[in-house]
N, C-alpha and C positions, 0 to 999 in steps of 0.2 A: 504494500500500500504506500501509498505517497500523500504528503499533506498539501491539496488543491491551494489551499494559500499562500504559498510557498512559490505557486507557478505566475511569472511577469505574464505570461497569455490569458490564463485566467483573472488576473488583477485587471488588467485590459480590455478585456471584455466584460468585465461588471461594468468599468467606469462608461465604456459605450453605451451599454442599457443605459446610464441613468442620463448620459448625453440626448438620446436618442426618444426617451420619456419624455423626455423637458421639448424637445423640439416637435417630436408629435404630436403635442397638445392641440397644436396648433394648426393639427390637419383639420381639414372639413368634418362636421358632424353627422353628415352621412356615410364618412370612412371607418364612422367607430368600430363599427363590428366587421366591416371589411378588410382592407390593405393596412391598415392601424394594428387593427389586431392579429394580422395574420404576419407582418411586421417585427412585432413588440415579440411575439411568440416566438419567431425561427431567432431572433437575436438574442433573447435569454437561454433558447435551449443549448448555446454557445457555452457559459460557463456551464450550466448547467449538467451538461455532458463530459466536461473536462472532471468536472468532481465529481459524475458519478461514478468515469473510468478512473480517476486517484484511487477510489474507494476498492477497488478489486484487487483482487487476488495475484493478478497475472500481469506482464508485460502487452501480453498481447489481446486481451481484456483491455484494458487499459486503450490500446493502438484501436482497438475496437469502437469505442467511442470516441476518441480523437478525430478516429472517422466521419463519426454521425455529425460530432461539433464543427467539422470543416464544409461538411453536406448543408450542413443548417447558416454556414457563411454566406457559401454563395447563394442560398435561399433568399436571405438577406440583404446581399446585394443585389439580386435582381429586384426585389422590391422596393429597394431606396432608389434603383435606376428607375420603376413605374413611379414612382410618388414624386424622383425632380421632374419626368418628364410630364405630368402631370401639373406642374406647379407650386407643390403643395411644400416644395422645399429653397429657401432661399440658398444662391450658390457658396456663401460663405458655411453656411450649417453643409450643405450638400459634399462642397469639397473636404471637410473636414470627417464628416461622419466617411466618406467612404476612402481617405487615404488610411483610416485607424481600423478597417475592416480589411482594406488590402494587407496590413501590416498584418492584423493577426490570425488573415489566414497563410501568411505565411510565415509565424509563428507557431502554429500549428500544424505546418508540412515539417517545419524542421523539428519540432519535439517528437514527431511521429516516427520521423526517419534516424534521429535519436535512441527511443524508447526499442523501435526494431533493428538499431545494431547494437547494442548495448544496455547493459544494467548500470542504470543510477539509484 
């Protein structure tokens, strides 16, 4: 097991949720339960999956969800790419929110490809 707080990709991706919270507010009210919430969802399941593989047993357990949290990235980016093209995001929040998603998912190819050569 590994302690999930201890990982800069998982610190990383909380602080984006809470970036990413604060700027969605401010989507349209008929987005709430659409592209908001489906949004807000694929980007928490980011740390969210990095801790639940910390939590396991195995390396490759572990590499296992690393995977889903890299899946749930681009999930994420594709939907902040519908919400700028959309309007719904100004280019300073837009270029910001997605230079810190390109960052950690490739934070996340390299702790993968890490975790599968080696034991830390």
């Amino acid at each position: 097991m590994h302690n999930f707080r201890d990982l800069d990709v998982w610190t990383k991706a909380m602080k984006l949720c809470k970036t990413f919270y604060r700027v969605s507010a401010d989507f349209p009210k008929d987005e709430l339960f659409g592209l908001t919430s489906q949004a807000r969802r694929s980007l928490y399941s980011i740390p969210s999956n990095i801790a639940e593989g910390a939590g396991r047993d195995t390396s490759n357990q572990f590499s296992h969800f690393l995977n889903i949290a890299l899946g749930s990235s681009f999930e994420f980016e594709t939907q902040l790419l519908i919400a700028y093209d959309l309007g719904f995001l100004k280019d300073n929040d837009f270029n910001l929110i997605y230079s810190e998603i390109k960052y950690i998912q490739n934070m996340l190819a390299k702790l993968k490809q890490k975790i599968n050569t080696q034991t830390f």
